[in-house]
C-alpha positions in Angstrom: 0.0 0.0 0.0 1.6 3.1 -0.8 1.9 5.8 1.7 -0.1 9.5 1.7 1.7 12.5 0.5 1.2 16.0 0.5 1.3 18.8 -2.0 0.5 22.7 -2.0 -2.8 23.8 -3.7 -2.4 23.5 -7.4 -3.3 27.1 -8.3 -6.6 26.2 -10.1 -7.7 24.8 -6.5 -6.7 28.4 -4.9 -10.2 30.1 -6.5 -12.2 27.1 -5.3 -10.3 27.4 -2.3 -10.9 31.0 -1.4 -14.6 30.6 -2.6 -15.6 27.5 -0.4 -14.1 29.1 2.8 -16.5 33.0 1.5 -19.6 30.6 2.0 -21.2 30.2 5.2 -21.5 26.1 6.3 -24.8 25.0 4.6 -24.1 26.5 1.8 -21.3 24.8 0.5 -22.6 22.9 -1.9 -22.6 25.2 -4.3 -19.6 24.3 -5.0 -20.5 20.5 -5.9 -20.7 18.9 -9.2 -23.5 16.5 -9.8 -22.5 14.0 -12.9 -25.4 11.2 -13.5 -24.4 8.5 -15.7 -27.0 6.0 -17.4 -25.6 2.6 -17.2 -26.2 -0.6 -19.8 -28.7 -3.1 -19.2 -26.4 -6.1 -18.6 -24.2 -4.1 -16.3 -23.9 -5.6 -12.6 -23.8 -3.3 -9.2 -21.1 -5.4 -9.0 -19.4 -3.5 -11.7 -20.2 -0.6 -10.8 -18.7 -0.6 -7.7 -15.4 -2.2 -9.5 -15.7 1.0 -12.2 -15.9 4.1 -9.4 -13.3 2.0 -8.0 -10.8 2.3 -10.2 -11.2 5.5 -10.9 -10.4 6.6 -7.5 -7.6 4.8 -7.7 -6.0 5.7 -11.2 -6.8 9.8 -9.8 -5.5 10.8 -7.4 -7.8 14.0 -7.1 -10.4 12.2 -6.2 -8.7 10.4 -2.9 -7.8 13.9 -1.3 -8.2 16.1 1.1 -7.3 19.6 2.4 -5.9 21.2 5.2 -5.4 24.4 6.7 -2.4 22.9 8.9 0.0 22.0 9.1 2.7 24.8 7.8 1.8 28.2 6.7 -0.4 27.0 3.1 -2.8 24.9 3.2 -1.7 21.7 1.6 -3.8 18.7 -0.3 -2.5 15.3 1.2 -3.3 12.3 -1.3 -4.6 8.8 0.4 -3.7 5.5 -0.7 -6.7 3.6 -2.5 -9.4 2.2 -0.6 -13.0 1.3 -1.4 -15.1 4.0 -1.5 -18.8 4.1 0.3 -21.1 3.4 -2.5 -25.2 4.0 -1.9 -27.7 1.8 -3.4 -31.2 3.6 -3.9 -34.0 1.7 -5.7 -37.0 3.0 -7.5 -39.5 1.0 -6.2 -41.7 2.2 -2.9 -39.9 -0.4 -0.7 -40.0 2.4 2.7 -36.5 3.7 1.9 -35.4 6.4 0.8 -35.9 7.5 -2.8 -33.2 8.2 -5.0 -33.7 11.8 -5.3 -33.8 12.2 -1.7 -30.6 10.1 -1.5 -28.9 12.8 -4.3 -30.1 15.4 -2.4 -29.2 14.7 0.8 -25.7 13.6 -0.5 -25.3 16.8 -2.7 -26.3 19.6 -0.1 -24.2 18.0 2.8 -20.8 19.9 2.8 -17.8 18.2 2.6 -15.4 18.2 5.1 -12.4 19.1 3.0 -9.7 17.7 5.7 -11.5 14.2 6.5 -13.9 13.5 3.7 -12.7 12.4 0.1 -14.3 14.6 -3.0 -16.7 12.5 -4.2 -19.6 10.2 -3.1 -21.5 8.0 -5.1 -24.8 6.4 -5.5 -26.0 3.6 -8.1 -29.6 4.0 -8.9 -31.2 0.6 -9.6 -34.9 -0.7 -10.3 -35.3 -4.7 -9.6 -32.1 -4.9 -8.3 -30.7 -3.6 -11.2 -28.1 -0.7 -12.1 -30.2 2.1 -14.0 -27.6 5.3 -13.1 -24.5 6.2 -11.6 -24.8 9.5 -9.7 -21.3 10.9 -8.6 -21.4 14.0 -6.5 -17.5 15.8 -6.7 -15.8 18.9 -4.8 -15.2 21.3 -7.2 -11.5 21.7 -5.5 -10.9 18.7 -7.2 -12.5 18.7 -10.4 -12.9 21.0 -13.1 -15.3 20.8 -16.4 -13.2 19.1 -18.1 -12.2 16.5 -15.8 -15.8 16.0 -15.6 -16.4 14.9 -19.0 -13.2 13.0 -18.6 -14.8 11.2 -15.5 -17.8 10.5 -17.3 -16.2 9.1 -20.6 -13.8 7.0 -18.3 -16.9 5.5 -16.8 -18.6 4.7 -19.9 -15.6 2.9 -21.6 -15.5 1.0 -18.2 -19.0 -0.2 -18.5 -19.1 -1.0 -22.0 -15.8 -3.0 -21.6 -18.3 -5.1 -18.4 -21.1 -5.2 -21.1 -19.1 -6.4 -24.0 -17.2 -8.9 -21.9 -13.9 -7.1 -23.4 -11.5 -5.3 -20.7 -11.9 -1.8 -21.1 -8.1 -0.4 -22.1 -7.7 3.4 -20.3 -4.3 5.4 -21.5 -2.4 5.8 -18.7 -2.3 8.5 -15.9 1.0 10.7 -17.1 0.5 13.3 -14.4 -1.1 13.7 -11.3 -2.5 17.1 -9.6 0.6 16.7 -7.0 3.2 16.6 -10.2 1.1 19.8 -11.5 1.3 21.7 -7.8 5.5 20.8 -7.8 5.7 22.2 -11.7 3.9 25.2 -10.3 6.7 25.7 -7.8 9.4 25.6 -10.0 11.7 28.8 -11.2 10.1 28.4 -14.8 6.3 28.6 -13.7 7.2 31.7 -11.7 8.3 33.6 -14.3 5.4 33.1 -16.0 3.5 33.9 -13.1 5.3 37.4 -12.6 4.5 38.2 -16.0 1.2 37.6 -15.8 1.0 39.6 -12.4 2.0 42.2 -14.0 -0.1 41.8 -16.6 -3.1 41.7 -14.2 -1.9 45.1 -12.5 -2.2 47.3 -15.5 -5.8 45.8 -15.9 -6.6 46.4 -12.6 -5.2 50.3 -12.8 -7.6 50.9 -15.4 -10.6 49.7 -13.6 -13.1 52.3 -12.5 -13.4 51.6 -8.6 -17.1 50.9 -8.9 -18.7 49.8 -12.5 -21.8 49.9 -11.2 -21.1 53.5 -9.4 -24.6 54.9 -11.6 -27.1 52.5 -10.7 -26.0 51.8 -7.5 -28.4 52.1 -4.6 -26.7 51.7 -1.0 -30.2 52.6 1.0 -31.0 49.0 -1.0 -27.9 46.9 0.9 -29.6 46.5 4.5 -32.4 44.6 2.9 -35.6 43.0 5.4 -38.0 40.6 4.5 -40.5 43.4 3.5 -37.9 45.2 1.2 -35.8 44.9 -1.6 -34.4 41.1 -2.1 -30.7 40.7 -1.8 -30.4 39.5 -5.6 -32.7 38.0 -7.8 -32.3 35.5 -10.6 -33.7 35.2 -14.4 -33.4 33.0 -17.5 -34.3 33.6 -21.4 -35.0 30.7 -23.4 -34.4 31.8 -26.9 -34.0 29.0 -29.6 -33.4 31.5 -32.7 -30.0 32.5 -30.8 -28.9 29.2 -31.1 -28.5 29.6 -35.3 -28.1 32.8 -34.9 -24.9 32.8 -32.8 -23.3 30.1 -34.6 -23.8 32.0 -38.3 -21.7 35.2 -36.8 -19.0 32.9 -35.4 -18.4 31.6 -38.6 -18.2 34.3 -40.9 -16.3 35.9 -38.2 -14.1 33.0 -37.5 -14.7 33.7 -33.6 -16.2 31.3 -30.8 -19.5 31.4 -30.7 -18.4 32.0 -26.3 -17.1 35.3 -27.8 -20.3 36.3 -29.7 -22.1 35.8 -26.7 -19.5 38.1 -24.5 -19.6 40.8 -27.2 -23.3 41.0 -26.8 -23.1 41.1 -22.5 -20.1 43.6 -23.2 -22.5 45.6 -25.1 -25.5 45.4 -22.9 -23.1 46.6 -20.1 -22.0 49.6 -22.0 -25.1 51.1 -21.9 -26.8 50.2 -18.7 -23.8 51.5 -17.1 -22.6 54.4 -19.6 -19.0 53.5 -18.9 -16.5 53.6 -21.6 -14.4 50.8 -20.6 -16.4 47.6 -19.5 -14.8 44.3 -17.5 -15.7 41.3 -16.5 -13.9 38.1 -15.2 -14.2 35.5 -17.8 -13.3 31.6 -17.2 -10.0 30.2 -18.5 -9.1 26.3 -18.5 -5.6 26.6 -18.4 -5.3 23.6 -20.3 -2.8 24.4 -23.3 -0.7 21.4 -25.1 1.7 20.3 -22.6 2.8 17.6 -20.0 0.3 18.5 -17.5 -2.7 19.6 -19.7 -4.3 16.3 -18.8 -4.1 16.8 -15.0 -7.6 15.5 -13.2 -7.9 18.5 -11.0 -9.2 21.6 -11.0 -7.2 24.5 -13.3 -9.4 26.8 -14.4 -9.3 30.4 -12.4 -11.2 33.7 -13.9 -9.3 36.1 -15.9 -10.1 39.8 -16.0 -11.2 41.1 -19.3 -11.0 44.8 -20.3 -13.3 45.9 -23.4 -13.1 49.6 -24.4 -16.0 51.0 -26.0 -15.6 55.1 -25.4 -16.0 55.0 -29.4 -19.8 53.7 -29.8 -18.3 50.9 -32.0 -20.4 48.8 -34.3 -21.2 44.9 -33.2 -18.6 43.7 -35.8 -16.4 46.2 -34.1 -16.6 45.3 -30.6 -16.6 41.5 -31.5 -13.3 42.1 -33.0 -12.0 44.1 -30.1 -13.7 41.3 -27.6 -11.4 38.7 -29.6 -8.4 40.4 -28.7 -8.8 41.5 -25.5 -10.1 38.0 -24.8 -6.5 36.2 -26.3 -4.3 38.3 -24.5 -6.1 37.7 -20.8 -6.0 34.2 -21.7 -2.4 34.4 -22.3 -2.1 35.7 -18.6 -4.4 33.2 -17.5 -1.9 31.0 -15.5 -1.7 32.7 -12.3 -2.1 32.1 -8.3 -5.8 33.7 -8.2 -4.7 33.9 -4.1 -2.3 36.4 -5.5 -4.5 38.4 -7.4 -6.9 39.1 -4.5 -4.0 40.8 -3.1 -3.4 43.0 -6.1 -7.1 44.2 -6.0 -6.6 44.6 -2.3 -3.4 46.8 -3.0 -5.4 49.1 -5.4 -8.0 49.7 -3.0 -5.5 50.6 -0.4 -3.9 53.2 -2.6 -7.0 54.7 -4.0 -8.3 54.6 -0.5 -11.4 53.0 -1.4 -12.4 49.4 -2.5 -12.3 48.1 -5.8 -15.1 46.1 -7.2 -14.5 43.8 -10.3 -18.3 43.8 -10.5 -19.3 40.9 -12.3 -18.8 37.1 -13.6 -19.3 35.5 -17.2 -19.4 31.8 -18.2 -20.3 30.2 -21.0 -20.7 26.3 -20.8 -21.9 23.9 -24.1 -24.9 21.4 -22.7 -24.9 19.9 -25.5 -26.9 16.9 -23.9 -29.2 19.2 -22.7 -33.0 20.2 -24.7 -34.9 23.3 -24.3 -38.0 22.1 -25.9 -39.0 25.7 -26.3 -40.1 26.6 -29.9 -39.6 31.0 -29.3 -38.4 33.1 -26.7 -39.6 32.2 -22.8 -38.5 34.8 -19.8 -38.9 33.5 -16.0 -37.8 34.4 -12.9 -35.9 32.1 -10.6 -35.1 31.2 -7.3 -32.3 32.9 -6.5 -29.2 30.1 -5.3 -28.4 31.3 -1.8 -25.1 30.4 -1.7 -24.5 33.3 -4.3 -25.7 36.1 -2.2 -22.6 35.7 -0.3 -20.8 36.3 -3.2 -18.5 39.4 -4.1 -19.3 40.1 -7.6 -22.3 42.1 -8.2 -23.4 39.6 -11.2 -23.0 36.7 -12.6 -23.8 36.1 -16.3 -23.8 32.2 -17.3 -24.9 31.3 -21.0 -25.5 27.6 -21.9 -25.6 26.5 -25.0 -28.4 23.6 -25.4 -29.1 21.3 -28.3 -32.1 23.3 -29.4 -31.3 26.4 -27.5 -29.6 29.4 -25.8 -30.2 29.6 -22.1 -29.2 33.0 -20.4 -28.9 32.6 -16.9 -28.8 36.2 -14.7 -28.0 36.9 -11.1 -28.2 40.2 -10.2 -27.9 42.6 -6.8 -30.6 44.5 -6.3 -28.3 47.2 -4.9 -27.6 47.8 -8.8 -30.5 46.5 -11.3 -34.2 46.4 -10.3 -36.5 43.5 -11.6 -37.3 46.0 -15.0 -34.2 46.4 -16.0 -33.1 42.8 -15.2 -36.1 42.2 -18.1 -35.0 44.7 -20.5 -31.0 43.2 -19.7 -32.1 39.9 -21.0 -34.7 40.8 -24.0 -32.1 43.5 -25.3 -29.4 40.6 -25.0 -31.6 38.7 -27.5 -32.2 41.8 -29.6 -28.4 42.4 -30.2 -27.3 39.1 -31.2 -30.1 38.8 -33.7 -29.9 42.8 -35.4 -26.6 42.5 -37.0 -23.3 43.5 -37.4 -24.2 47.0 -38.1 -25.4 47.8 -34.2 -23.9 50.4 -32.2 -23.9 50.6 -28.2 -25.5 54.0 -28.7 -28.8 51.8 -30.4 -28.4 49.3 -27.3 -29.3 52.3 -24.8 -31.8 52.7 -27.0 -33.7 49.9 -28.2 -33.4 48.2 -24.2 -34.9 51.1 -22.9 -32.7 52.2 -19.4 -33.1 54.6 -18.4 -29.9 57.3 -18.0 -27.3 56.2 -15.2 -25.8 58.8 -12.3 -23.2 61.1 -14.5 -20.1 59.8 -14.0 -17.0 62.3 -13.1 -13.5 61.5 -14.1 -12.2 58.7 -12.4 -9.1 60.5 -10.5 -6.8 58.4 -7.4 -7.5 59.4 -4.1 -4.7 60.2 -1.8 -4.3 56.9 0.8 -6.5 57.2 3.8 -5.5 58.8 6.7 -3.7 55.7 8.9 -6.3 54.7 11.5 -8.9 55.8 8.9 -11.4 53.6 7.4 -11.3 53.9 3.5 -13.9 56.0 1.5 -17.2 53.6 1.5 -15.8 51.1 3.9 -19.4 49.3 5.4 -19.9 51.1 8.8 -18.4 49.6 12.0 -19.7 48.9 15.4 -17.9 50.8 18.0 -14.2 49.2 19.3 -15.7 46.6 22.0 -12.1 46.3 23.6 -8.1 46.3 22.7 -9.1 42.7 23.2 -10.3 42.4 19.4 -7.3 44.7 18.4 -4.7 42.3 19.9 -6.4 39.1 19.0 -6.7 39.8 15.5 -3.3 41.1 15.4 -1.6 38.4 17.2 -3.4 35.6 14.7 -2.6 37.5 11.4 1.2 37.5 12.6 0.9 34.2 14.0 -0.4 32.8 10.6 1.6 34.8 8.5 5.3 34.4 9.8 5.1 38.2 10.4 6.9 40.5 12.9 4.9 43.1 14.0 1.5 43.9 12.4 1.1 47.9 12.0 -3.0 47.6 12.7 -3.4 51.0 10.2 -2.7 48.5 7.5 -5.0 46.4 5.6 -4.7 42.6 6.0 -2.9 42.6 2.7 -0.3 45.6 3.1 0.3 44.3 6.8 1.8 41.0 5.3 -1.2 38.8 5.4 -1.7 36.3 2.1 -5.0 35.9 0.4 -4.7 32.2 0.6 -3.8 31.9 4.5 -7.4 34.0 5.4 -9.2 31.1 6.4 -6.6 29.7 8.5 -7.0 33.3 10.3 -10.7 33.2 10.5 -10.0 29.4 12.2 -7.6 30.5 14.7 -10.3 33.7 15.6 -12.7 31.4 16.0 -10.8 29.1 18.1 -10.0 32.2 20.2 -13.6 32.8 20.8 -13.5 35.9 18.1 -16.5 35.6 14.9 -18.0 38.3 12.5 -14.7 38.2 10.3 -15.0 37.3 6.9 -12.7 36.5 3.6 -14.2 39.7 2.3 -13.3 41.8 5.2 -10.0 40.5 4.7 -9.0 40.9 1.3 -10.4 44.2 1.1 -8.7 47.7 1.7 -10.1 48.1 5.1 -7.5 48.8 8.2 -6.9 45.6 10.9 -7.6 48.3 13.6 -11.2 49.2 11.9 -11.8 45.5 11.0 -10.9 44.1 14.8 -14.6 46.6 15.6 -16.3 44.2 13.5 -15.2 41.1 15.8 -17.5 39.8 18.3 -16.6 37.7 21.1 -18.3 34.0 21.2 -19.8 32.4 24.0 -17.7 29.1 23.0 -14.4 28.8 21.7 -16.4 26.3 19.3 -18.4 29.0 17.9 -18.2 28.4 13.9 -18.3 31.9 12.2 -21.4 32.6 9.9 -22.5 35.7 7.8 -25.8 37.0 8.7 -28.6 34.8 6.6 -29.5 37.1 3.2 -33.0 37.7 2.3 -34.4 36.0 -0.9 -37.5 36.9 -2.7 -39.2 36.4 -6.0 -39.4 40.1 -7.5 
């Protein structure tokens, strides 16, 4: 039996990372994957158990766990194969538990990242025999692409048990502990320095608040009988579908940038800025020795679009292109490291610095619409998302028959009208033509005028002791209790001499990717109301210790007050 080992955080894992430990506990699983897999008739449980198996054992990824100790990074320690738990549900009304229940229950439980194993499984039979495979996956350890390679793994598995013929799988070059000691290396640096820098001239350019003209901050303290926190919306629109794919090709383009082009151009003119952003989703898997890694790699990318000019569609897709290629080119960074270059630029503008919102595009191509013209419904809002950052987050899916925009949106910055007219314009500028400009957009969606926006200028640092310009308001100082505590863990955690408690988190020393072993150690001191947030943002560690609250039990688990979420 071969013996554990450990391994930094790959930095694909660093996002997922960072994102798990923003989420309060019970909300976690928004960052599972559910993959269902229809299995042969003359397949036995038998094999199926054999197949998930062996895939645990051939990757490593999915036979890890995390830690925040010990050492200063957290590290992924790899365990040597063992059989996995497997769940039987059946279909029939025996008094056990269905096998949606079963899915559900093991999809919403969080997983504990330092004891339990990223995935759980369940084989779905009727009469005994296997009808699915459901496999539930940590996203820290998977990506989309080592999804589908999950899922084609496990059907040349069970066609080799129906067939009678071994199945033959190429085998495992790298692993995602191979991939984290690459990333160490002198050569992965340098890459890593230039993209850095890379990422700090993008960030320089970014207004500090996109949505500065629509936002509302009487909106943020939201109550049941108020605005919602965010809401959600989908169009359904099958003619985008054709539509798309015709201007990718006689643009030879993506049809992912088409769509961005069009979200680009819908956020020109419901925010009147001339420069619009967003952070994209990169794979990093180029042609190399570790493109094949089972693990997760892809991190967002910040994307920079100007459009001061009113340019045409044709234009702006051309520009989008570009602008696209070269973030992707500085793709393959720490994410952890980026959080502290936003956090830097909020500290020297004295104010923080919103990258406002999220874009995905994802192919479903197994996936069917059924809708024969253009459907708009509100959704249920996932409440994992609330706790989010970003202000939006745009996901297009392209269906067999269909487009399928998904929209989250804060209230704070888009009421339920213009969420509407967001979506329907969407629609309207994909399918007008090449010949659109952005001032047509403001036009033919209907929004109404944003707030006038000044020159962006750089404010002078704050003050030391100062909170920054349109830091969230603090409760008064409770004690030098919270002061010393929080100081004594971010040195602790950090290797740090003395922490200067004037500083942010970031300019005092701390790293983006030790926060949660600093919101741990609070917590084990008795010391909540910290967040990841708080932390990476431009906000003094004097001002930020005010927001600590002492626990009743050194036990206490830290939690973010519950958001409200309401249909519009």
């Amino acid at each position: 039996m071969s013996a554990a080992k450990n391994a930094n955080l790959c930095w694909g894992q660093r996002y997922m990372w960072l994102k798990y430990h923003r989420l309060p506990p019970g909300e976690r699983h928004d960052t599972h994957i559910v993959l269902r897999l229809a299995i042969p008739h003359d397949v036995t449980v038998a094999n199926c158990r054999a197949a998930i198996n062996y895939l645990t054992r051939r990757h490593e990824s999915l036979r890890t766990t995390y830690h925040l100790d010990p050492g200063p990074e957290p590290r992924q320690q790899v365990h040597p194969p063992a059989a996995l738990p497997i769940l039987l549900a059946t279909t029939e009304r025996d008094g056990t538990p269905t096998p949606a229940e079963i899915v559900e229950r093991l999809g919403t439980t969080d997983f504990r990242l330092d004891v339990d194993w990223p995935i759980r499984a369940c084989v779905i039979t009727t009469g005994g025999a296997p009808k699915q495979i459901v496999l539930v996956l940590n996203h820290l350890a998977v990506d989309a692409w080592t999804v589908r390679e999950i899922k084609r793994e496990l059907t040349v598995q069970c066609a080799g048990f129906s067939s009678r013929r071994p199945a033959a799988l190429e085998p495992v070059r790298n692993q995602p502990s191979d991939l984290a000691r690459h990333e160490s290396s002198a050569e992965a640096a340098t890459v890593a320095a230039r993209s850095l820098a890379y990422w700090g001239t993008e960030i320089a350019r970014l207004p500090a608040d996109p949505f500065a003209g629509r936002r509302a901050p009487d909106r943020e303290p939201l109550t049941p009988d108020g605005e919602p926190v965010a809401r959600s919306a989908t169009l359904t629109s099958p003619s985008l579908l054709d539509a798309v794919r015709r201007i990718a090709a006689a643009d030879q383009v993506w049809p992912s940038l088409v769509h961005v082009t069009a979200y680009t151009a819908m956020m020109a003119a419901y925010t009147g800025l001339g420069t619009v952003a967003h952070l994209s989703f990169s794979g990093n898997r180029e042609p190399g020795p570790y493109a094949g890694v089972m693990t997760c790699m892809f991190a967002p990318m910040l994307v920079t679009v100007d459009c001061h000019d009113d340019p045409t569609f044709a234009e702006l897709l051309r520009r989008v292109a570009e602008r696209f290629e070269l973030a992707r080119t500085h793709s393959s960074v720490p994410y952890d490291q980026v959080v502290e270059l936003v956090s830097r630029e909020g500290s020297r503008r004295g104010q923080l610095v919103r990258l406002g919102s999220e874009v995905n595009f994802i192919k479903q191509r197994s996936s069917e619409a059924r809708a024969r013209r253009t459907t708009f419904a509100w959704k249920t809002v996932p409440t994992a998302w609330a706790y989010e950052e970003m202000d939006t987050y745009f996901r297009i899916d392209e269906w067999r028959d269909a487009v399928v925009v998904g929209f989250h949106a804060r209230s704070s910055i888009m009421g339920a009208g213009d969420m509407e007219r967001f979506l329907r314009g969407y629609e309207t500028v994909l399918l007008a033509g090449a010949d659109i400009r952005i001032s047509d957009v403001t036009r033919l969606a209907g929004f109404s005028p944003p707030a006038t926006h000044s020159t962006p200028t750089v404010p002078s640092p704050p003050a030391r002791d100062e909170p920054p310009e349109n830091a969230p308001e603090v409760r008064p100082a409770l004690a030098p209790d919270a002061e010393q505590a929080l100081a004594e863990v971010v040195r602790q955690v950090n290797g740090l001499g003395e922490v200067d408690l004037s500083d942010s988190y970031t300019l005092a020393g701390g790293r983006a990717l030790r926060i949660p072993r600093v919101l741990a150690l609070l917590a084990a001191h008795g010391w909540a109301g910290a967040t990841v947030h708080h932390l990476t943002g431009p906000q003094p560690l004097r001002a930020l210790a005010r927001e600590l609250t002492p626990e009743i039990t050194p036990e206490a688990v830290i939690e973010s007050p519950r958001p409200v979420l309401t249909q519009p």
